[in-house]
Each structure stands twice: as C-alpha cells, then as structure tokens.
N, C-alpha and C positions, 0 to 999 in steps of 0.2 A: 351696762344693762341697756335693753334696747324695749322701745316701745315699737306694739305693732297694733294695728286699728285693722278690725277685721267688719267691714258691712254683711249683717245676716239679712236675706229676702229668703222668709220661708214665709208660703200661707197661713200655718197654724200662729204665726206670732202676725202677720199681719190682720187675723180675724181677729186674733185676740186685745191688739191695739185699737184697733174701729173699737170696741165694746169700753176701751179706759177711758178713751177720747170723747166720748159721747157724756156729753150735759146732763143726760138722765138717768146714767148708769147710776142701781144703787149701790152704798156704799159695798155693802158684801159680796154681791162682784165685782166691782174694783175690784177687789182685794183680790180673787180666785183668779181673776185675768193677769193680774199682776205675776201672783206667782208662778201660775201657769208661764207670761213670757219668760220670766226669771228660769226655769226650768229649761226649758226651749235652750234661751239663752246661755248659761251656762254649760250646758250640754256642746254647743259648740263651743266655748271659748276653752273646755278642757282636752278637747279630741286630740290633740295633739301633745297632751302628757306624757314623759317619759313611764314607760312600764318597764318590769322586769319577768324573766322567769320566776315562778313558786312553785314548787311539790305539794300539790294536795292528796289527800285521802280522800275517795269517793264509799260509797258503800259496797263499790266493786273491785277497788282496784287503785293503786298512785296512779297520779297523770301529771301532767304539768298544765297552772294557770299563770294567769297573769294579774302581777298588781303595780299599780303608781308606786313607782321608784321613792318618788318624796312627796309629799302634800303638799299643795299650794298654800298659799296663805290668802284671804278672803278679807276685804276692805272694803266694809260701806261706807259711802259719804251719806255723815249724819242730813237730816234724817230720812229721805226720799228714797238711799239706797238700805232703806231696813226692809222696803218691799221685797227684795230680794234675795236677803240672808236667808227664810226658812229654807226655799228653794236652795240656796249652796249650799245650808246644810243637812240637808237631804240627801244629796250628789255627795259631797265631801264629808261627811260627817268624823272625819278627823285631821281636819284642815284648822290651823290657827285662824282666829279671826280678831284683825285691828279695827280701830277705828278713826274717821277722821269728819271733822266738823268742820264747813265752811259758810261762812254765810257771805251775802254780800252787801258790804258799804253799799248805805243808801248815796249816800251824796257823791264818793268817786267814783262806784260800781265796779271799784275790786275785791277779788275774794279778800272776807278777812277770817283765817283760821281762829276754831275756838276748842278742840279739841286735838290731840294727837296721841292716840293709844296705838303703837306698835308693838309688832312682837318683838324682840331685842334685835335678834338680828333678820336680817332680809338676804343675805349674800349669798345668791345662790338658789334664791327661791322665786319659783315665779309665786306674781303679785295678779288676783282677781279682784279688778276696782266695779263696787257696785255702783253705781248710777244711774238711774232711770229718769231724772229729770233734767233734762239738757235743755236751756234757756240760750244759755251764750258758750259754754262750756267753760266759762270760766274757773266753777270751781273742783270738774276733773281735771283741767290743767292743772289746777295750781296742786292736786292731790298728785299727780303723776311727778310734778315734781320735787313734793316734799317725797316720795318715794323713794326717788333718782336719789336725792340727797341722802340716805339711809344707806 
C-alpha cells in the first residue's frame, strides 16, 4: 500500500482557513468553515476514485452513468478530525468509517494511541485519513502507520 500526500492551493479553502485561524472567529463558524474546507477537501482527495460503467433509467430513455467501483473507507483522528466526517459523509455516504485516537505524551511527545476502531479488513481499499490539526504530524504518522499495518 502506498501513501501519497497531495498539497490543495485552492482560494475557497484558503478564505475559508483565514476565518478558522482568526482569534475571534465565533464558534459556529468555526464549525461552517471547517466543514466547508472538509468539503473542498475531500472533493479533491476523491477525484481520482475508481468508477465504473451503470445502466440507468432516465424518464426518457437507459443510458449509461457512472459510479465508485468501491467506497473508500473514511478515518478521523479522534477528536480534531470529527470536523470533517459530516462533510465525508455527505460526499461518501456509503463509505465505512473507522476510527482512531491519538494523543500526545506530555513528557516524551510521542503519539500515544488510545483508540483503534477499524473496519476488519482494509485490503484493497483506499483509506481517507481526516485530520485537520497538524501540530508536528505526529499523530497522522503514527495513524498512516497503524494503517499500513492492517
């Protein structure tokens, strides 16, 4: 399994950062900005989903659509990446979602996991890690890797 780290520079998610980042933002935008980038965000990180052929019925006629081959599966890190779950599932709404809890030792300042809800199996599925708060990144490393390990 490979990890790939994709930099988004789009303006609607850089307006929408100034307004999280700001000291006086109140809290219920936070929250709209948030999802808002989560939306943004995810949007890219799916665009590259495998799809298939489907036969629909329109009211006029079959044609052919397209849908995601397989759903991803959707991992917030407890609790900073819960900003971002309604937003995946909104986009994905039939996407498994794990979860995983890191926090960080005061005194060493390494991740120390405290939960691990996965789906059983991972093999074969791409993995969408939510995270919005990146400090050191520690505890999306150490999530990417209890991943890898799965």
């Amino acid at each position: 399994m490979s990890v790939a780290v994709h930099v988004v520079d789009h303006p609607l998610i850089a307006d929408s950062l100034t307004r999280v980042r700001a000291k006086d933002t109140p809290n219920a935008l936070f929250r709209q900005e948030l999802e808002r980038i989560g939306t943004l965000l995810i949007a890219e990180a799916t665009k590259g989903l495998p799809t298939g052929s489907v036969s629909v019925e329109t009211p006029l006629t079959t044609t052919l659509g397209r849908q995601l081959s397989s759903q991803p599966v959707v991992v917030p890190v407890l609790r900073a990446g819960l900003g971002f779950l309604h937003a995946a599932q909104d986009l994905l709404p039939n996407a498994d979602v794990g979860f995983i809890g890191v926090a960080r030792d005061e005194e060493t300042h390494q991740p120390k996991p405290y939960v691990n809800k996965l789906p059983e199996s991972l093999a074969g599925r791409q993995v969408i890690v939510l995270d919005p708060m990146l400090a050191t990144g520690g505890s999306l490393a150490h999530t990417c890797h209890l991943l890898l390990e799965r």
